[in-house]
VEXPALUM-741488 format. One record per atom (N, C-alpha, C): atom name; residue in one letter; residue number from 0; x, y negated, z. Coordinates in steps of 0.001 Angstrom, whole numbers. Layout:
BEGIN
['CA','A',NUM,[X,Y,Z]]
...
This chain:
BEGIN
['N','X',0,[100506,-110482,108370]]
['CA','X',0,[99357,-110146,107562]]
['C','X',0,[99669,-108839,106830]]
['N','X',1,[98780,-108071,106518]]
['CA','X',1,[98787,-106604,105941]]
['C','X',1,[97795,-106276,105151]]
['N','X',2,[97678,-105992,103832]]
['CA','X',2,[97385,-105902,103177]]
['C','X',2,[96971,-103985,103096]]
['N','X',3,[95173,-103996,103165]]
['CA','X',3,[94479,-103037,103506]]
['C','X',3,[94099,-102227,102337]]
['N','X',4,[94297,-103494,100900]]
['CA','X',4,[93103,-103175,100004]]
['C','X',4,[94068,-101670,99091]]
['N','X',5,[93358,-100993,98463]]
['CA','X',5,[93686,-99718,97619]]
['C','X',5,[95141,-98938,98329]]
['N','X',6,[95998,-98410,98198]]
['CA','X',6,[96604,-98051,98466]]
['C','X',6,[97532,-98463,99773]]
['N','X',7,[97600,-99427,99828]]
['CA','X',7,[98212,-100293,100833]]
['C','X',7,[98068,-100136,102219]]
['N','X',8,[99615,-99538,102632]]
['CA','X',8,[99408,-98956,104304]]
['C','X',8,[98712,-97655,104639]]
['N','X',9,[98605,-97410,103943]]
['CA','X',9,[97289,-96158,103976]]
['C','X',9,[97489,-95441,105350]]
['N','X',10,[98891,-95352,106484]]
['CA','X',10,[98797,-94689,107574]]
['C','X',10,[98378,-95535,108218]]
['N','X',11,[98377,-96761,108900]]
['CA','X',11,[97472,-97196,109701]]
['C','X',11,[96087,-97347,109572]]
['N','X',12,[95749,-97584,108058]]
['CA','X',12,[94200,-97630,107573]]
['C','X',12,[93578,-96182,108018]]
['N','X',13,[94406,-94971,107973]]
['CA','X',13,[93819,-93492,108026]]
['C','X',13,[93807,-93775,109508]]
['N','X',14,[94160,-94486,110455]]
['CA','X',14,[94578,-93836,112018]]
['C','X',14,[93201,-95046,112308]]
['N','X',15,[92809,-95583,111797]]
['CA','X',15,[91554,-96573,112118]]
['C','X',15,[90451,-96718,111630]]
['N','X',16,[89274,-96290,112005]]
['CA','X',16,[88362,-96340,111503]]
['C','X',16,[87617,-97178,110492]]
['N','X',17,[86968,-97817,111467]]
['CA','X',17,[86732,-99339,111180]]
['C','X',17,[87772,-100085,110356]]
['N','X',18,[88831,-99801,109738]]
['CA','X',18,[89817,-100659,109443]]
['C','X',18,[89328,-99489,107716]]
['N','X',19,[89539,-98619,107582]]
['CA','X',19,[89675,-97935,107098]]
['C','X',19,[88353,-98326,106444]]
['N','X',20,[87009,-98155,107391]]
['CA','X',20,[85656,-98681,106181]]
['C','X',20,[85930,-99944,105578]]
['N','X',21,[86338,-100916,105977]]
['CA','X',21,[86508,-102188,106123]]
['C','X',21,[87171,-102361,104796]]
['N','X',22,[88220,-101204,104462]]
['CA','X',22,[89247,-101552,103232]]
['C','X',22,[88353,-100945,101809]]
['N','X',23,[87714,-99798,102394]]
['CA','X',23,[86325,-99401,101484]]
['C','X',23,[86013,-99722,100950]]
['N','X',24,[84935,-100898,101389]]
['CA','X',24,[84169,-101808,101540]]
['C','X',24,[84577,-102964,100655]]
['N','X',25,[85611,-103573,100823]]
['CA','X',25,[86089,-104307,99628]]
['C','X',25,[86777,-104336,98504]]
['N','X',26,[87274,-102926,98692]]
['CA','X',26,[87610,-102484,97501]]
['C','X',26,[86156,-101817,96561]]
['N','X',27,[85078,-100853,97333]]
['CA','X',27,[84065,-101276,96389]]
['C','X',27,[83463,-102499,96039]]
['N','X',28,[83914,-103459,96460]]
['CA','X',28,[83196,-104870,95836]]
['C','X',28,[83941,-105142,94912]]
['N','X',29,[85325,-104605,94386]]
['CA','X',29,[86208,-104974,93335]]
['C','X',29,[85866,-104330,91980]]
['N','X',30,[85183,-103016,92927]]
['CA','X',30,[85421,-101632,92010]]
['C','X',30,[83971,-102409,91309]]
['N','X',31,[82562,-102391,92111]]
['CA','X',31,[81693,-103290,91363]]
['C','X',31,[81414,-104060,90329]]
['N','X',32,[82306,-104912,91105]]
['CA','X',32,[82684,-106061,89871]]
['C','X',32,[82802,-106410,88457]]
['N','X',33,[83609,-105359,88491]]
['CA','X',33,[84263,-104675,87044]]
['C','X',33,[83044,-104024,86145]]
['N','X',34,[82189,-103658,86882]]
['CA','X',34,[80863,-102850,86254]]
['C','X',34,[79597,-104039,86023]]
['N','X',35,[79327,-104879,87205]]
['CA','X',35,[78337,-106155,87061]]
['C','X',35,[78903,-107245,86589]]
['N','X',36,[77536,-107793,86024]]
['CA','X',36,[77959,-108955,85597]]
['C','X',36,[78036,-109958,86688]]
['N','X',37,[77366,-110310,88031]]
['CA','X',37,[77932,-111115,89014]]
['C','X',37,[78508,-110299,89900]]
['N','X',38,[79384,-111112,91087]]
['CA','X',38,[79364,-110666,92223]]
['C','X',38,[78682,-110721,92983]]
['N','X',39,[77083,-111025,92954]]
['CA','X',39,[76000,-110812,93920]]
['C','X',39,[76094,-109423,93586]]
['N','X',40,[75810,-108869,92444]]
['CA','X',40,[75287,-107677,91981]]
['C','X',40,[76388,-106606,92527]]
['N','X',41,[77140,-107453,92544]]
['CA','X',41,[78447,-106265,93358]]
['C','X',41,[78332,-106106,94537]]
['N','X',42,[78513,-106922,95624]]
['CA','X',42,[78068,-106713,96962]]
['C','X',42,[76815,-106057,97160]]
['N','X',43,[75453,-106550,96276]]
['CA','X',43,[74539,-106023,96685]]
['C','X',43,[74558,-104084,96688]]
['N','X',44,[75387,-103862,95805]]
['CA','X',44,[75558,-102663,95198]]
['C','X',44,[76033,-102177,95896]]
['N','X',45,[77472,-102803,96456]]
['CA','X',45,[78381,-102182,97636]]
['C','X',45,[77765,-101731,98915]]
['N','X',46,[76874,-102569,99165]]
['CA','X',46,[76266,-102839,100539]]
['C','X',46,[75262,-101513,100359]]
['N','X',47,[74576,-101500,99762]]
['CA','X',47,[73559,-100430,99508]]
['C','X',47,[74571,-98880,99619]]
['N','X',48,[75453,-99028,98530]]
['CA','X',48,[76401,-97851,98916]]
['C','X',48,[77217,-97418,100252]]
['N','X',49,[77552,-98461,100460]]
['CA','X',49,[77911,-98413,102162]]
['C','X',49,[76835,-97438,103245]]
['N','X',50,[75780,-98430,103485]]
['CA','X',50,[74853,-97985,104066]]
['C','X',50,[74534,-96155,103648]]
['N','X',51,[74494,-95796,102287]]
['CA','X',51,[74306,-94624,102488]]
['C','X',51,[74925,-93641,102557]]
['N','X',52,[76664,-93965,102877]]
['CA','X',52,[77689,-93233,102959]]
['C','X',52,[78027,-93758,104495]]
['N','X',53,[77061,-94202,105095]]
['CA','X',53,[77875,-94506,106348]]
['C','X',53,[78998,-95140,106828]]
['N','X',54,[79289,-96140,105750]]
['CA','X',54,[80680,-96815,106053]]
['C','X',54,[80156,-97991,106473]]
['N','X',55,[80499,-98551,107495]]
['CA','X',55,[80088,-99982,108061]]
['C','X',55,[78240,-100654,108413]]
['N','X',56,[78033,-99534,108362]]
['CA','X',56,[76256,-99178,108005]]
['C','X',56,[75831,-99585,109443]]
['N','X',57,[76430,-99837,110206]]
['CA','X',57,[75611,-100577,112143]]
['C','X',57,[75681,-102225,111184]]
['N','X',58,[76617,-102430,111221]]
['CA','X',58,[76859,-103502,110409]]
['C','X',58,[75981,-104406,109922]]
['N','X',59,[76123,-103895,108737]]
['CA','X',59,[75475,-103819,107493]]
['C','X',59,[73865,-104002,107577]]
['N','X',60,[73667,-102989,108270]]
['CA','X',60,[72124,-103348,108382]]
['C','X',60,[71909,-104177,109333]]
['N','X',61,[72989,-104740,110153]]
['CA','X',61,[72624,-105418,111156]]
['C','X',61,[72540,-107211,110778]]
['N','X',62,[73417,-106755,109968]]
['CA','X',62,[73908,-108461,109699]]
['C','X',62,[74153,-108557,107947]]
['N','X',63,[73148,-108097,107187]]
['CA','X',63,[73061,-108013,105961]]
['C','X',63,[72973,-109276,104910]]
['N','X',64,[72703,-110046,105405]]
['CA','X',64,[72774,-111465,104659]]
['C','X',64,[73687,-111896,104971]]
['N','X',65,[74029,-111676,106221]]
['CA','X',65,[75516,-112745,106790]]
['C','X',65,[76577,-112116,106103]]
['N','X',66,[76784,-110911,105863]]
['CA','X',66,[77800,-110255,105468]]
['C','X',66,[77495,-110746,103638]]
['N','X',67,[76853,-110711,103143]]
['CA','X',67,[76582,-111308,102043]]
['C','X',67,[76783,-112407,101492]]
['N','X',68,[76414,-113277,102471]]
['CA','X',68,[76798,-114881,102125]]
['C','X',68,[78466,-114776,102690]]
['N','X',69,[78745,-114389,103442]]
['CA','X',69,[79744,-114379,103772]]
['C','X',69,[80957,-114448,102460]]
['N','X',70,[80295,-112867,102028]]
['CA','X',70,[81273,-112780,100630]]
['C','X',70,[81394,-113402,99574]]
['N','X',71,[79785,-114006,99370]]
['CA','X',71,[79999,-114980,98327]]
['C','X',71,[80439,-116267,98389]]
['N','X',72,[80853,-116871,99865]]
['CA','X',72,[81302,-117844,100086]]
['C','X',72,[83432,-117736,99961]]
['N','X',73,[83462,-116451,100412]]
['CA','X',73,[84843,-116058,100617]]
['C','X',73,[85798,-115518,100296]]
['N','X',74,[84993,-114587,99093]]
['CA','X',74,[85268,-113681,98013]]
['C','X',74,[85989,-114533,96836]]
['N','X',75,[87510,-114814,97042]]
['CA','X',75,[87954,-115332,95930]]
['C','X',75,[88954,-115001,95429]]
['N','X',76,[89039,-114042,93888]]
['CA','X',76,[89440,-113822,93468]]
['C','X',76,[90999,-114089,93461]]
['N','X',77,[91415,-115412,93024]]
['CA','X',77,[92740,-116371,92765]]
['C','X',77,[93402,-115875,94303]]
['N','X',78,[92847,-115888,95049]]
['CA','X',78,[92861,-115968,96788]]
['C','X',78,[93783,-114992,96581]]
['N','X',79,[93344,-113617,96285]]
['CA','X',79,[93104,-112452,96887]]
['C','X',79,[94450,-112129,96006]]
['N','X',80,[94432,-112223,94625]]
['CA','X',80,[95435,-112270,94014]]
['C','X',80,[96611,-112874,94206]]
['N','X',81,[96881,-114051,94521]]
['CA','X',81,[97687,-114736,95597]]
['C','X',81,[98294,-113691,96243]]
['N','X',82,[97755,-113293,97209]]
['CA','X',82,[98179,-112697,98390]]
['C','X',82,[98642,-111459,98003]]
['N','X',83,[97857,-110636,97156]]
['CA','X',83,[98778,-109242,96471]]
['C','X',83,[99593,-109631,95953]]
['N','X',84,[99900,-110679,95541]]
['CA','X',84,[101512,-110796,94554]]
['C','X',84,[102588,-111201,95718]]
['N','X',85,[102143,-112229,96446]]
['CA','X',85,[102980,-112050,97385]]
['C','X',85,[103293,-111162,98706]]
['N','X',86,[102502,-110269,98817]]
['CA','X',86,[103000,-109352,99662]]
['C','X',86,[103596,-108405,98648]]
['N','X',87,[103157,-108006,97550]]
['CA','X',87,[104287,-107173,96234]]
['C','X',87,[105623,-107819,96157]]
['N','X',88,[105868,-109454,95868]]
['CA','X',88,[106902,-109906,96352]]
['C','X',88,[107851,-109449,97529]]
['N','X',89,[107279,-109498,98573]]
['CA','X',89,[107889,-109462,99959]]
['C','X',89,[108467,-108260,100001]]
['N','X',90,[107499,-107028,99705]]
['CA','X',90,[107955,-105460,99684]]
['C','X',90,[109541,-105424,98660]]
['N','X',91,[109078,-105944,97271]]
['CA','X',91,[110156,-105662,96274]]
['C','X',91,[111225,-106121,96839]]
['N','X',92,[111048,-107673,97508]]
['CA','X',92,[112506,-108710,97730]]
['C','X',92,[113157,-107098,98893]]
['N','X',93,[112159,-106587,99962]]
['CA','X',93,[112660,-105721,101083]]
['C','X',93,[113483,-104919,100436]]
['N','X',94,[112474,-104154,99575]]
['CA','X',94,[113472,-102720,98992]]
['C','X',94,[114517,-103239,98260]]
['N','X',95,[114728,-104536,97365]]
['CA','X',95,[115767,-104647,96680]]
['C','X',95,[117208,-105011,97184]]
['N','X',96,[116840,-105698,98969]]
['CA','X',96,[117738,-105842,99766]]
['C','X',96,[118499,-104347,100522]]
['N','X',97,[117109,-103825,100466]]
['CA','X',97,[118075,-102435,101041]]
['C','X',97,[118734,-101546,99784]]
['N','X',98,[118260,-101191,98763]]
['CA','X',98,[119525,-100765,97713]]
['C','X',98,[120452,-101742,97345]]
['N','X',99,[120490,-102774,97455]]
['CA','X',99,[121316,-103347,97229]]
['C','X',99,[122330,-103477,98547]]
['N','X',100,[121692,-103356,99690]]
['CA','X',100,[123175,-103329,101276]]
['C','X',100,[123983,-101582,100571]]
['N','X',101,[122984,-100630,100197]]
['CA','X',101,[123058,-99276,100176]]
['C','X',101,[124503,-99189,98848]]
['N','X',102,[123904,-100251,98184]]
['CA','X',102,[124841,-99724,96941]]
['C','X',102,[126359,-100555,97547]]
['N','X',103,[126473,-101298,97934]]
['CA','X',103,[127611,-102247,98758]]
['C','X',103,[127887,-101128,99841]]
['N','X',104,[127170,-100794,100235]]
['CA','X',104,[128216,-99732,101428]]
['C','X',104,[128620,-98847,100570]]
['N','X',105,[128135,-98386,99161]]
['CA','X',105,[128754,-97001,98513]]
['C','X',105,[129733,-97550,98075]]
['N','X',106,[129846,-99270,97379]]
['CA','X',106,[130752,-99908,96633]]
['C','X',106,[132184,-99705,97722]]
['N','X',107,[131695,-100245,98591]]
['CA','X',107,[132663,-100748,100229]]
['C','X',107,[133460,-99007,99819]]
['N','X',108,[132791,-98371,100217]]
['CA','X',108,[133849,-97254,100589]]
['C','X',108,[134615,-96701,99238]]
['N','X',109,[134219,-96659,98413]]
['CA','X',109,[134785,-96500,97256]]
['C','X',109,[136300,-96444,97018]]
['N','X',110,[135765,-98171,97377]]
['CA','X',110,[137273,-99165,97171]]
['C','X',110,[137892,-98974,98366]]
['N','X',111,[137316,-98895,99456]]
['CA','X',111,[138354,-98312,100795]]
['C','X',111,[139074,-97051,100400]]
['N','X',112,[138197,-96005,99775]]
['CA','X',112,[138948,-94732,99524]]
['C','X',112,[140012,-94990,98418]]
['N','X',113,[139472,-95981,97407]]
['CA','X',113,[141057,-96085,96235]]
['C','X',113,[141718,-96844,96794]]
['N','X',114,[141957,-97930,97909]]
['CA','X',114,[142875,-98805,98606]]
['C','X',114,[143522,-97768,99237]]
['N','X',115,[143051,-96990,99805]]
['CA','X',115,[143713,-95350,100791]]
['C','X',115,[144914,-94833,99655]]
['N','X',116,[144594,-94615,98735]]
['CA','X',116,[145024,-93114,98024]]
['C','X',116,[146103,-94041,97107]]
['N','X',117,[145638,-95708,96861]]
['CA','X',117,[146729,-96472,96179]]
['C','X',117,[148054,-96453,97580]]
['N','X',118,[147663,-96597,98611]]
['CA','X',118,[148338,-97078,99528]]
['C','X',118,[149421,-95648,99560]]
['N','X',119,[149139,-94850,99914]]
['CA','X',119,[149289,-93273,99883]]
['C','X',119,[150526,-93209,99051]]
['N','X',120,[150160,-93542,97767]]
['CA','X',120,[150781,-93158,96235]]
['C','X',120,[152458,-94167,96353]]
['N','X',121,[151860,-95469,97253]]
['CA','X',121,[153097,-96319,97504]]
['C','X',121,[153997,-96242,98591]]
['N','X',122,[153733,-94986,99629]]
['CA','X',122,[154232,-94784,100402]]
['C','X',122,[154660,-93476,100040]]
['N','X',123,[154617,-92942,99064]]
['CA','X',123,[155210,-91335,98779]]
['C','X',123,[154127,-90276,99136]]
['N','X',124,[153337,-90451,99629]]
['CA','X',124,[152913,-89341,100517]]
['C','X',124,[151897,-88281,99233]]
['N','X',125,[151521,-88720,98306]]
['CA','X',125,[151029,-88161,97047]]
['C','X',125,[151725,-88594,96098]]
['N','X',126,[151204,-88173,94361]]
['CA','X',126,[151825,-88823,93541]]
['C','X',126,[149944,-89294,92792]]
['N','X',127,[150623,-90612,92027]]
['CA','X',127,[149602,-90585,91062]]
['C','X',127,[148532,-89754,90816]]
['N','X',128,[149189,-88615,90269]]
['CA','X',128,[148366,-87685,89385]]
['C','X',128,[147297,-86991,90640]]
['N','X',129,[147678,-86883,91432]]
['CA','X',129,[146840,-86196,92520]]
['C','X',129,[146084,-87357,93379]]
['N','X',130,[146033,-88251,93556]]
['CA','X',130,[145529,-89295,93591]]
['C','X',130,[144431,-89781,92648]]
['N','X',131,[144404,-89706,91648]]
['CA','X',131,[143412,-90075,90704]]
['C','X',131,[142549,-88949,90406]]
['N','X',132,[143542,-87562,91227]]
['CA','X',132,[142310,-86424,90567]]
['C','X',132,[141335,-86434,92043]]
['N','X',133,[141977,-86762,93158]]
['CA','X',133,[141107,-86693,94771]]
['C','X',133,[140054,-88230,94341]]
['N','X',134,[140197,-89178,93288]]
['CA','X',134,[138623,-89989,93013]]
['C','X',134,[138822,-89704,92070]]
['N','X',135,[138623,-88864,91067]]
['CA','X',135,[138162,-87964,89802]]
['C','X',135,[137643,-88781,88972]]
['N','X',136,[138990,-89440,88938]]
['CA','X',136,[139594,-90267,87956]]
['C','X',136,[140809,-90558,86801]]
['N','X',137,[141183,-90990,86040]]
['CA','X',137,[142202,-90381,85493]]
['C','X',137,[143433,-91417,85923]]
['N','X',138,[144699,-91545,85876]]
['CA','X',138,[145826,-91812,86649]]
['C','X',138,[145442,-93782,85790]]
['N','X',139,[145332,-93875,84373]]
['CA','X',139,[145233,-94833,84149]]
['C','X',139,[144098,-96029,84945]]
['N','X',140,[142981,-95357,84889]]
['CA','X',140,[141929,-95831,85445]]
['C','X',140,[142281,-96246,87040]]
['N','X',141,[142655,-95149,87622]]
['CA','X',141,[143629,-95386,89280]]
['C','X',141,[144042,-97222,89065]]
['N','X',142,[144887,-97636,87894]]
['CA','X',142,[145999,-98531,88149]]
['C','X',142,[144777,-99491,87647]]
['N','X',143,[144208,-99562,86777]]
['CA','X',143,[143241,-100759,86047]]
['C','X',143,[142053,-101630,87345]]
């Protein structure tokens, strides 16, 4: 499921027409809303605006009650909200998994590079002091 409404996806919504009026379309019934006191008055409003901007307007005039009852049968708020929180969920849980692998691979090498330069320091091959300055760090911090 994909979530069309306001901002959401916006490159496949731009590469599709019909998908693209479609997200329009119910986002002016939101935008409505907010201005009327019912949601008849919103659809009716939408629908009228549609039609004269050409968005979904074969439609629309074709099947103008159905699309109407439709909404007022289907149009539910709690619903709709639902579903934006959990696809906002889903996105956040995504991105928070990938900075978080991102920051573990920066962590990972880190500590590979001070396991290196400790290892180094115990085999002679540097001393301390040059060691803690190659992770620009100070010699104490190296040992802690």
């Amino acid at each position: 499921m994909l979530n069309i409404n306001s901002d959401n996806n916006r490159e496949l919504i731009e590469k599709c027409k019909p998908l693209r009026d479609y997200s329009y379309f119910i986002n002016s019934v939101y935008e409505y809303k907010k201005i009327y006191a019912t949601i008849e008055e919103a659809i009716d409003k939408t629908v009228g605006r549609c039609i004269e901007e050409n968005v979904l307007s074969n439609i629309l005039l074709a099947h103008k009650a159905e699309v109407t009852e439709m909404l007022l049968t289907e149009f539910d708020d709690k619903e709709y909200i639902d579903m934006v929180k959990a696809e906002s969920k889903a996105e956040g849980k995504a991105e928070g998994l990938a900075e978080g692998k991102a920051e573990g691979l920066a962590e990972g090498k880190a500590i590979g590079e001070r396991n290196m330069i400790l290892k180094m320091i115990s085999n002679g091959t540097i001393t301390p002091e040059q060691g803690a300055r190659e992770l620009n760090i100070s010699v104490d911090e190296l040992y802690s």
